[in-house]
Every structure is written in C-alpha cells, then in structure tokens.
TORKOL-4160 file (C-alpha; in steps of 0.2 Angstrom, whole numbers, padded with zeros to 4 digits, m for minus):
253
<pt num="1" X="0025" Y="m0074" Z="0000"/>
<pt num="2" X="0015" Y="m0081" Z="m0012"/>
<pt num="3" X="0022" Y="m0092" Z="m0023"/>
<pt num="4" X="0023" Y="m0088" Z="m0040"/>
<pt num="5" X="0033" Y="m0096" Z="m0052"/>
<pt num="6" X="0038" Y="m0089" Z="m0068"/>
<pt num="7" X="0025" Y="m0098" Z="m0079"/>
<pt num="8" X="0013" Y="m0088" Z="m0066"/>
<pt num="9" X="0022" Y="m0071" Z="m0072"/>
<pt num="10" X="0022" Y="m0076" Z="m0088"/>
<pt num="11" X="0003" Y="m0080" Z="m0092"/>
<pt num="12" X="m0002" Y="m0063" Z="m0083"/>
<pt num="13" X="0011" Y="m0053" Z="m0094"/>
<pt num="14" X="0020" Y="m0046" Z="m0081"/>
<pt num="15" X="0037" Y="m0047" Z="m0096"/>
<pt num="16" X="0029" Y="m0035" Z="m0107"/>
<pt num="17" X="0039" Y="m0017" Z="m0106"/>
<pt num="18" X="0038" Y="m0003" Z="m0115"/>
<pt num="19" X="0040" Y="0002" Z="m0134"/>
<pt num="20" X="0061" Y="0003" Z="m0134"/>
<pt num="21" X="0060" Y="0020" Z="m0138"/>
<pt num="22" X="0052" Y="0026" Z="m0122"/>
<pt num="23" X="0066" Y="0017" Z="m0112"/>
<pt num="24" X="0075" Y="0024" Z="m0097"/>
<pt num="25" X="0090" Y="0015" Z="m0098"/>
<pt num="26" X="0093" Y="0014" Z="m0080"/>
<pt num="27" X="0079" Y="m0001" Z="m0081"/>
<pt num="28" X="0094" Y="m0011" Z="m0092"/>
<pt num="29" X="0099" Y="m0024" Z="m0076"/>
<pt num="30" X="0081" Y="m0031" Z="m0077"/>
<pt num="31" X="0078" Y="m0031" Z="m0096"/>
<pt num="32" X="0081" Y="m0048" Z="m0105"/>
<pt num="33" X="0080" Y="m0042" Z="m0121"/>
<pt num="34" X="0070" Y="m0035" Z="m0137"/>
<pt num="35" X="0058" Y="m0040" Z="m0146"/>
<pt num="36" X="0049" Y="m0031" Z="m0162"/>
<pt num="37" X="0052" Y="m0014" Z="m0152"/>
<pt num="38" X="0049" Y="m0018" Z="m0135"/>
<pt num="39" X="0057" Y="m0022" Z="m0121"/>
<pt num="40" X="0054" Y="m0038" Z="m0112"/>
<pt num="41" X="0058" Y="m0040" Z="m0092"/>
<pt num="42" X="0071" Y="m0052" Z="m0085"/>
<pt num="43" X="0056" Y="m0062" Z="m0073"/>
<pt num="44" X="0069" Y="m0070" Z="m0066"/>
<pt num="45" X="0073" Y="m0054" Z="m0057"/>
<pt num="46" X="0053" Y="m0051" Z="m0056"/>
<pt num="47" X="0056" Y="m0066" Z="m0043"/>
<pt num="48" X="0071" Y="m0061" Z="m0036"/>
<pt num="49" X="0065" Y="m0044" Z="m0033"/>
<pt num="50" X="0048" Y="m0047" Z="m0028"/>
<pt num="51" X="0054" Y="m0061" Z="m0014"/>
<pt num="52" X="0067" Y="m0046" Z="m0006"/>
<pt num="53" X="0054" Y="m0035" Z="m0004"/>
<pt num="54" X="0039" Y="m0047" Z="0002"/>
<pt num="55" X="0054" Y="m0052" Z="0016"/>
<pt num="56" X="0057" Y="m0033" Z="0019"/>
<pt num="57" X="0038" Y="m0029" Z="0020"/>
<pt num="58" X="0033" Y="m0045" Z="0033"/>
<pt num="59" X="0045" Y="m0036" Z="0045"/>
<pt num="60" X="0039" Y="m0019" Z="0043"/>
<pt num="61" X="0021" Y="m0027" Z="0044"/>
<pt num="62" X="0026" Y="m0039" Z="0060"/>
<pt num="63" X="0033" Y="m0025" Z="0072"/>
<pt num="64" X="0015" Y="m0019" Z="0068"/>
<pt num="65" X="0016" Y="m0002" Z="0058"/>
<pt num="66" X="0006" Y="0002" Z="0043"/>
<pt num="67" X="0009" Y="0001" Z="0023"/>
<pt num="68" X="m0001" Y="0015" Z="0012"/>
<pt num="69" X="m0004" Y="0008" Z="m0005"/>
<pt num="70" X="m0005" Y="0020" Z="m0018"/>
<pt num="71" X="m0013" Y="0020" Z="m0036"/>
<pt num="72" X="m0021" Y="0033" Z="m0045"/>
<pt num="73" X="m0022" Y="0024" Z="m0066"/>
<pt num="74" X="m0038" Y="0017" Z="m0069"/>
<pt num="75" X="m0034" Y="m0001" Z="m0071"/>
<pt num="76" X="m0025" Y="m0003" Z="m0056"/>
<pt num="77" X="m0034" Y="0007" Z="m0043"/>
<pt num="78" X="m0053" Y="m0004" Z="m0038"/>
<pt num="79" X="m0038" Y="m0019" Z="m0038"/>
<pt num="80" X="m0029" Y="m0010" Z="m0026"/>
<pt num="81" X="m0041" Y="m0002" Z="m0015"/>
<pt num="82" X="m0048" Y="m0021" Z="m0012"/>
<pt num="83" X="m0033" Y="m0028" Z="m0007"/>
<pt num="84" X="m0031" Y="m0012" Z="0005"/>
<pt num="85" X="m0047" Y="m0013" Z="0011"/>
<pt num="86" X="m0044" Y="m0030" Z="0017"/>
<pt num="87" X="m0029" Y="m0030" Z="0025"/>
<pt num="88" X="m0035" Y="m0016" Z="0034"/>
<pt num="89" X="m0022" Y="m0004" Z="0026"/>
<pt num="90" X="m0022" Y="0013" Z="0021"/>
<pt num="91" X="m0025" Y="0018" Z="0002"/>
<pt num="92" X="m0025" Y="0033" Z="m0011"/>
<pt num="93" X="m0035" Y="0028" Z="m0026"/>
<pt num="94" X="m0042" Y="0046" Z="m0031"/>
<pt num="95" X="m0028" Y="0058" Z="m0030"/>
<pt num="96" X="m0013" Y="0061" Z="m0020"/>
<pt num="97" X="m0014" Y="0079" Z="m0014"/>
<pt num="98" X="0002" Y="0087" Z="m0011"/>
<pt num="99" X="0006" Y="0088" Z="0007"/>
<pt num="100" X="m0001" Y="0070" Z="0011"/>
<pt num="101" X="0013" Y="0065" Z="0020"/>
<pt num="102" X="0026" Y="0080" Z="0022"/>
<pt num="103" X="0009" Y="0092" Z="0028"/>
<pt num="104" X="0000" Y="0077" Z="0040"/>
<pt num="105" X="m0006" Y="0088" Z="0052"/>
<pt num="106" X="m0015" Y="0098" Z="0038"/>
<pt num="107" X="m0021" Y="0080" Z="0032"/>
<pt num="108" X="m0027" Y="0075" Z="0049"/>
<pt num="109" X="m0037" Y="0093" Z="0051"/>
<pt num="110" X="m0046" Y="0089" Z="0036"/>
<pt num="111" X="m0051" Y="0069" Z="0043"/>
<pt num="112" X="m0057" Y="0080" Z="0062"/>
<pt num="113" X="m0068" Y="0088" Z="0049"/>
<pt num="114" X="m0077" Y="0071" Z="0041"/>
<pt num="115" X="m0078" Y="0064" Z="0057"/>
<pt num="116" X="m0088" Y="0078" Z="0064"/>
<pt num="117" X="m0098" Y="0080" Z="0049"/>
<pt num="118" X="m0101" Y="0060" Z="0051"/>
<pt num="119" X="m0107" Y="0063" Z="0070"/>
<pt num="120" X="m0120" Y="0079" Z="0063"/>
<pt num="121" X="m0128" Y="0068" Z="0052"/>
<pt num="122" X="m0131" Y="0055" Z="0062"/>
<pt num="123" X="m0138" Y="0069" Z="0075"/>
<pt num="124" X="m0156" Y="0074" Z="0076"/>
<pt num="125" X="m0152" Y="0093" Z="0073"/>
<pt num="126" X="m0147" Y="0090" Z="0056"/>
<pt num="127" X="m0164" Y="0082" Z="0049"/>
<pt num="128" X="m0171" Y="0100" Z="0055"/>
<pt num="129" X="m0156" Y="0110" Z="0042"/>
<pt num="130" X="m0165" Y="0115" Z="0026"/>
<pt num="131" X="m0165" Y="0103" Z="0013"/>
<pt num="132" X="m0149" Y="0114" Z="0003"/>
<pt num="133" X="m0138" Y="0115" Z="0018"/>
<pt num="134" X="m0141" Y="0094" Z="0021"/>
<pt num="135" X="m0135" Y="0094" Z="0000"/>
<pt num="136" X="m0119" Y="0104" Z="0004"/>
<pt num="137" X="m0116" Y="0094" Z="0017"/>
<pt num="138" X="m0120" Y="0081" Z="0009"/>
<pt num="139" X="m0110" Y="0084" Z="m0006"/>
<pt num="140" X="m0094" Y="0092" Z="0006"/>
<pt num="141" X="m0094" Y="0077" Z="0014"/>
<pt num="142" X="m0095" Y="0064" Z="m0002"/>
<pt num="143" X="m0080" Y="0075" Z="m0007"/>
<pt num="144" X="m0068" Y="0071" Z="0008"/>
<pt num="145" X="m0073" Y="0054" Z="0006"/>
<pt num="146" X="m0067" Y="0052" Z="m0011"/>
<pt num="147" X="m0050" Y="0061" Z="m0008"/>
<pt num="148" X="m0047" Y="0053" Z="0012"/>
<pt num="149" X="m0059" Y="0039" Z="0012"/>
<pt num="150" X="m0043" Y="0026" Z="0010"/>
<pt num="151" X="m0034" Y="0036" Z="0023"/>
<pt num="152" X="m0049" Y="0038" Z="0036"/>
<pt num="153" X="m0040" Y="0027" Z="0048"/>
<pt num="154" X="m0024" Y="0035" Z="0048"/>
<pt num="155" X="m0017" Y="0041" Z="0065"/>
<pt num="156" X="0001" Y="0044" Z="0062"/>
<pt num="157" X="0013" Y="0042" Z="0045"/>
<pt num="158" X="0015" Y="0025" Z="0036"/>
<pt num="159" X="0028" Y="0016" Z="0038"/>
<pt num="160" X="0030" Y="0012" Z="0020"/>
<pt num="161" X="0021" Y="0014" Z="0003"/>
<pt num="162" X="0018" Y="0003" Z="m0013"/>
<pt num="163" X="0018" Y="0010" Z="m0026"/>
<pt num="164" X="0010" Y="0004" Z="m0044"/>
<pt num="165" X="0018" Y="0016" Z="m0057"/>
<pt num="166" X="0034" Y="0025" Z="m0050"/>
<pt num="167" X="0030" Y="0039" Z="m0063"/>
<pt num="168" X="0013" Y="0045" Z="m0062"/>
<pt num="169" X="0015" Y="0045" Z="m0043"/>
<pt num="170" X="0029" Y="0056" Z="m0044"/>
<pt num="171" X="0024" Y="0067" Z="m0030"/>
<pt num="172" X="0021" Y="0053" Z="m0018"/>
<pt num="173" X="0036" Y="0047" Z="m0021"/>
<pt num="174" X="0046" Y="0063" Z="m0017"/>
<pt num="175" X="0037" Y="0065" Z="m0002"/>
<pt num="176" X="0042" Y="0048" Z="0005"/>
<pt num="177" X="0058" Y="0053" Z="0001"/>
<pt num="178" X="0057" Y="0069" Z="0012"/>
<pt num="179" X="0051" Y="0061" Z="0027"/>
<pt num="180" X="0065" Y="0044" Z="0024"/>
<pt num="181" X="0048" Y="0032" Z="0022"/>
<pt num="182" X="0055" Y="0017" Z="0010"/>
<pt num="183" X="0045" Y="0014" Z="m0005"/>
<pt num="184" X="0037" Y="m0003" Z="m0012"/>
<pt num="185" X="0036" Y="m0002" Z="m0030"/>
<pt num="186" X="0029" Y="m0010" Z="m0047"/>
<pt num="187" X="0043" Y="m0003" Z="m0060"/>
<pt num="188" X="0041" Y="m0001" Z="m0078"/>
<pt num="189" X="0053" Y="0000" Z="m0093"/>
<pt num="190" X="0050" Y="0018" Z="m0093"/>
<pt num="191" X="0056" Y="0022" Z="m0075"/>
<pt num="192" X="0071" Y="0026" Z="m0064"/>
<pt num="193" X="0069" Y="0010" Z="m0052"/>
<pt num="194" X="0081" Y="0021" Z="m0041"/>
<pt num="195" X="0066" Y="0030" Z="m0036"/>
<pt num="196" X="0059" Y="0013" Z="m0025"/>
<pt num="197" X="0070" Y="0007" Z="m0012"/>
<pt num="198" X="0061" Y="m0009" Z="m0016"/>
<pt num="199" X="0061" Y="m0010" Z="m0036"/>
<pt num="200" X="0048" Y="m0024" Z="m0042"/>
<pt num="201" X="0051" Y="m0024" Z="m0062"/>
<pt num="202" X="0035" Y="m0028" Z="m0070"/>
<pt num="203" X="0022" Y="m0022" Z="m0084"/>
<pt num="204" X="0013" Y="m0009" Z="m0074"/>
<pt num="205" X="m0001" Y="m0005" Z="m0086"/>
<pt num="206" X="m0010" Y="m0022" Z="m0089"/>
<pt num="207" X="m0022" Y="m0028" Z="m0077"/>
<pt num="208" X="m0018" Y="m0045" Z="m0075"/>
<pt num="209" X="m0001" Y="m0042" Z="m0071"/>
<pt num="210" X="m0005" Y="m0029" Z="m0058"/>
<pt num="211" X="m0018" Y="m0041" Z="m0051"/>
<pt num="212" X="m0005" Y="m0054" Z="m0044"/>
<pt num="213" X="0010" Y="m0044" Z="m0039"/>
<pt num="214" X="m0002" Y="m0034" Z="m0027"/>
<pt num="215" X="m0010" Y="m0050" Z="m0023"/>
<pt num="216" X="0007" Y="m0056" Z="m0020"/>
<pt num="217" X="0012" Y="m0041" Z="m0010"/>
<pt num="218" X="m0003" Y="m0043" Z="0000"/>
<pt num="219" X="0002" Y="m0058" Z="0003"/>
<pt num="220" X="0016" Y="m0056" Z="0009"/>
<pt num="221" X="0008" Y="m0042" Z="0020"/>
<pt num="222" X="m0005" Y="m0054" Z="0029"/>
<pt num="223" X="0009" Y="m0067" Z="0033"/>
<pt num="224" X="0017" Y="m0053" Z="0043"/>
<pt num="225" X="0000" Y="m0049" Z="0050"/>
<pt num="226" X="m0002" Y="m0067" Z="0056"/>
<pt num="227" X="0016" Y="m0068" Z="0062"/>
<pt num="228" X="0011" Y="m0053" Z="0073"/>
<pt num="229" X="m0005" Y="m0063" Z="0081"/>
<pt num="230" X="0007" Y="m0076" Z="0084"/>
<pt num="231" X="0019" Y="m0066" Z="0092"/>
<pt num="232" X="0008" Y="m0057" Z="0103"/>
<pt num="233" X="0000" Y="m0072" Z="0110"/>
<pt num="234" X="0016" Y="m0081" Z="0112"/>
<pt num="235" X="0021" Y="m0066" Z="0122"/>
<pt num="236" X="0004" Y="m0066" Z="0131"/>
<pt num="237" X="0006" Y="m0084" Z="0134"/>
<pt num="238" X="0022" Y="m0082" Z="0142"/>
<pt num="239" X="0015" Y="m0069" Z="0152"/>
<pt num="240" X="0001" Y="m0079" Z="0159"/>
<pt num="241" X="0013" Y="m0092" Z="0162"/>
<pt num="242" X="0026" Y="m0083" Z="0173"/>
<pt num="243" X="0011" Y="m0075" Z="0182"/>
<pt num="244" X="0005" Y="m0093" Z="0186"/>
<pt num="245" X="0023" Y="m0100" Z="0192"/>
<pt num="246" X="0023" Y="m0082" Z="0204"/>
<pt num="247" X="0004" Y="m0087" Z="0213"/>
<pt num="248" X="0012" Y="m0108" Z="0214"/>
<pt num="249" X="0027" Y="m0099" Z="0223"/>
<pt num="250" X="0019" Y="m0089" Z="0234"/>
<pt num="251" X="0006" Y="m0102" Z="0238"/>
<pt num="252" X="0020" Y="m0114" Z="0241"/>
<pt num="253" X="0028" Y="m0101" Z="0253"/>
C-alpha cells in the first residue's frame, strides 16, 4: 500500500463530508464530528479502512484476476481512467449501461462488433465505401469506443470493482451485487457504506482527495501485480530446477 499518513489525508481534504443535513446516518462509525454544518470523517478509519481493502485487493490481484474501476463525475473520471490505463485494468468513465455485468454476453456482442469495424477500416475495401458510409462508420464506431473503449479488453467478468461515489453508480453497484462481485469503494457522508464490501470513507467530490486514494489503491493494485511476476517466476524457476536434477539423474543412471 502506499503509505499515507494522516497529515497526507489531511492536506488533500479527504476529512471534508457532507453539509449535516444531507447525512445518512449509517455513515456515523466514521464521522469524528461537526463542524459549522458539516460532517468531518474520522481519517483514522480512512487508514484503517483503506489498508483492509488494499490487503484484500493485492490478493484478488495476485491470483491474477481483473478489477473494473468505475467513475462517471467529472472530477474523478480522466483521474481514474489513467490509473486504469496503467495498470492495465478495465474502466467505465462515460456511462455505465445497464446490463454491463448481469448481460455480458450482450456486452461482449457489442466489443465483436468494434473489433470487426476496427479490421474493415484498416482493410482496403473500405477506402472504396462512399465518403457517407466511411462517416457512419466512423462515427458508430467513435460511439462504441466512448461507452466500451475502457472495457475493450475484457474477456470474462471482473473480479471486483472500485467504485468512486457509491451513489451515483448505483446501478453498478446492484449488479455486482447480483453476480456476488465484492465492491471497492470511496464512501461519502451521504452514503450507505453497506453498499461496499470494502468501505473507504473519504470526501468523494474533491479532486485532490480522489487523486490519492485511487493512487493509493493503485498501489496497492500494482504490488499485487508484482507479487504475481514474482510468483510466477519463482514457480518457473522451480520448474526449471526439478527439470534439471531429472536430466543429472538420468545422465547419472
């Protein structure tokens, strides 16, 4: 895990809930207190929470399955389809279309369909269409790109999302649920942190605080990648090794 410290959490104000008002009391075990109607988070359980679900996320990572991260607000999704982008995961940035998960093979259709439209452009015949049938091509398959481009790569279901804002992606959420795929997520003052298996509570709206905790995450995400490597080699090592002490005994036979 990265390691953040609370000073770190505190400059990027990750404490900073929402009005008091707009509360949902559920959030109480992670609020410290208020202050001139707000709610401030505890970032001692920011810590505590955070270091759970980075442990949790390394071994989903290390027996080598794939985490979807999902953001749809404004100020969180280029943040997040970076940090996606270079761990090699899957993202949704754009929109989450109903069906993503608990309709795959409708999903998967629909990426057969931008890879066969990537293979015609790249084929002689299509520099022969008409220049308005290369434009609806063109713009059908900008179109898929913007809705499945994070997803391009996906053979088979995640193995877990993380999730920035429990309450806008509500439907994500639901569908995890369905298919029993634990969800990673950033949890404001307004939210039921019931709905993550792995509550992270944190401001979800500023930039700088959703910055480092996906940056931790990530983290967290690429030590499990590289205790992966390691295990794979170790394991290829081995396998070279027994290999070689079977050719010494047969030699010495």
């Amino acid at each position: 895990m990265a390691n953040l410290e609370y000073k770190d959490l505190l400059d990027a104000g990750v404490h900073f809930g929402h009005l008091t008002r707009k509360w949902d009391p559920r959030m109480a075990p992670y609020i410290f207190m208020e202050k001139n109607g707000i709610h401030i988070i505890d970032l001692n359980k920011t810590l505590v929470c955070l270091e759970e679900a980075s442990n949790a996320i390394k071994q989903i990572v290390r027996s080598g399955k794939k985490v979807m991260f999902v953001a749809t607000k404004k100020q969180a999704k280029d943040l997040v389809a970076e940090e996606a982008r270079r761990l090699k995961m899957p993202y949704v940035t754009e929109r989450w279309l109903g069906g993503m998960m608990t309709n795959f093979a409708t999903i998967r259709k629909s990426l057969k369909k931008m890879t066969s439209i990537d293979k015609l452009m790249k084929d002689e015949s299509y520099q022969n269409l008409a220049k308005k049938e290369r434009l609806m091509i063109t713009r059908q398959r900008e179109k898929l790109e913007s809705v499945l481009g994070g997803i391009a790569d996906l053979t088979r279901l995640p193995s877990a999302l993380f999730i920035v804002d429990i309450k806008r992606e509500h439907i994500a959420i639901a569908e995890a649920k369905t298919l029993g795929i634990p969800v990673f997520a950033l949890v404001d003052t307004n939210s039921n942190p019931n709905e993550a298996d792995f509550p992270i509570p944190a401001n979800d709206d500023a930039y700088k605080s959703i910055s480092l905790l996906v940056k931790a995450f990530g983290a967290a995400i690429e030590e499990g990648l590289s205790e992966r490597k390691r295990d794979k080699d170790d394991a290829k090592l081995t396998e070279e090794e027994e290999a070689k002490k079977a050719v010494d005994a047969d030699s010495n036979e």
